[in-house]
C-alpha positions as CSV (number, residue, x, y, z in Angstrom):
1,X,108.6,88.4,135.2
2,X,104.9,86.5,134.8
3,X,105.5,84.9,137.7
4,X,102.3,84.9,139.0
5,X,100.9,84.1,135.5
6,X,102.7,81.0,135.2
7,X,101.5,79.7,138.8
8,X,97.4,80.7,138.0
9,X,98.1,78.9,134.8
10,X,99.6,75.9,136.5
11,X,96.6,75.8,139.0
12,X,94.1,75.9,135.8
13,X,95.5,72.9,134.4
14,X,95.0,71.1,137.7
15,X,91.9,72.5,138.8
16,X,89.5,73.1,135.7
17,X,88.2,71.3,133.1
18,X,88.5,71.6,129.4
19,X,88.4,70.7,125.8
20,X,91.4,69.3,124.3
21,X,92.3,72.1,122.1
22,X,91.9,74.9,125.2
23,X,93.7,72.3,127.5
24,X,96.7,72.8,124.1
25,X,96.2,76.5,124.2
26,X,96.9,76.7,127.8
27,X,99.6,74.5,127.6
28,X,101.1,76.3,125.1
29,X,101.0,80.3,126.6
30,X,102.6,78.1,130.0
31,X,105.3,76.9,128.0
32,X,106.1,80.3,126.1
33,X,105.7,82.0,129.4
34,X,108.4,79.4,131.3
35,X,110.7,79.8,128.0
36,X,110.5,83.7,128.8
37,X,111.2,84.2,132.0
38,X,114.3,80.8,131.7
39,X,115.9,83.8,128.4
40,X,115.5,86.7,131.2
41,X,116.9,84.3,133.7
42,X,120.1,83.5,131.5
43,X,120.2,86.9,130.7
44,X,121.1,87.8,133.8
45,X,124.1,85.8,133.9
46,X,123.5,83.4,137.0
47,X,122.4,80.4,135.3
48,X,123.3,79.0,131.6
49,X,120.3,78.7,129.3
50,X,121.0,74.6,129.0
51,X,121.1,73.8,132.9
52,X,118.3,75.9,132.8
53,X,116.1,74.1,130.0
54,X,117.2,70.6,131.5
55,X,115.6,71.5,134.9
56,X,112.7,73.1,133.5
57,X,112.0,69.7,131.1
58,X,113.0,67.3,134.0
59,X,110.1,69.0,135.9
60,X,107.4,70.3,133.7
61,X,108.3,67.1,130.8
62,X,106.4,67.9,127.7
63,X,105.2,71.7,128.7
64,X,108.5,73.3,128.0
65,X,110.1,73.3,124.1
């Protein structure tokens, strides 16, 4: 899982400067990459895809579709 991806993105996004539209492109691969690894996570059967969005949105807000 992109783990690791998702958390140097994160720290981008705090720590860098950019335009709009690279600040919407970052933004963007994050959320993709936190839908991914929520599917393989409700894949595996623990956690329902719902609780699993809710969470994600409470924390993140408007990063996560």
């Amino acid at each position: 899982m992109p783990v690791d991806t998702i958390e140097e993105l994160r720290a981008e996004l705090r720590e860098c400067v950019f335009t709009p539209a690279e600040r919407k492109a970052l933004e963007a691969e994050l959320a993709e990459l936190i839908r991914q690894r929520n599917e393989a996570l409700a894949a595996e059967g623990g956690i329902s895809p719902l609780l699993l969005h809710l969470t994600v949105h409470r924390r993140y807000g408007s990063l996560v579709r």
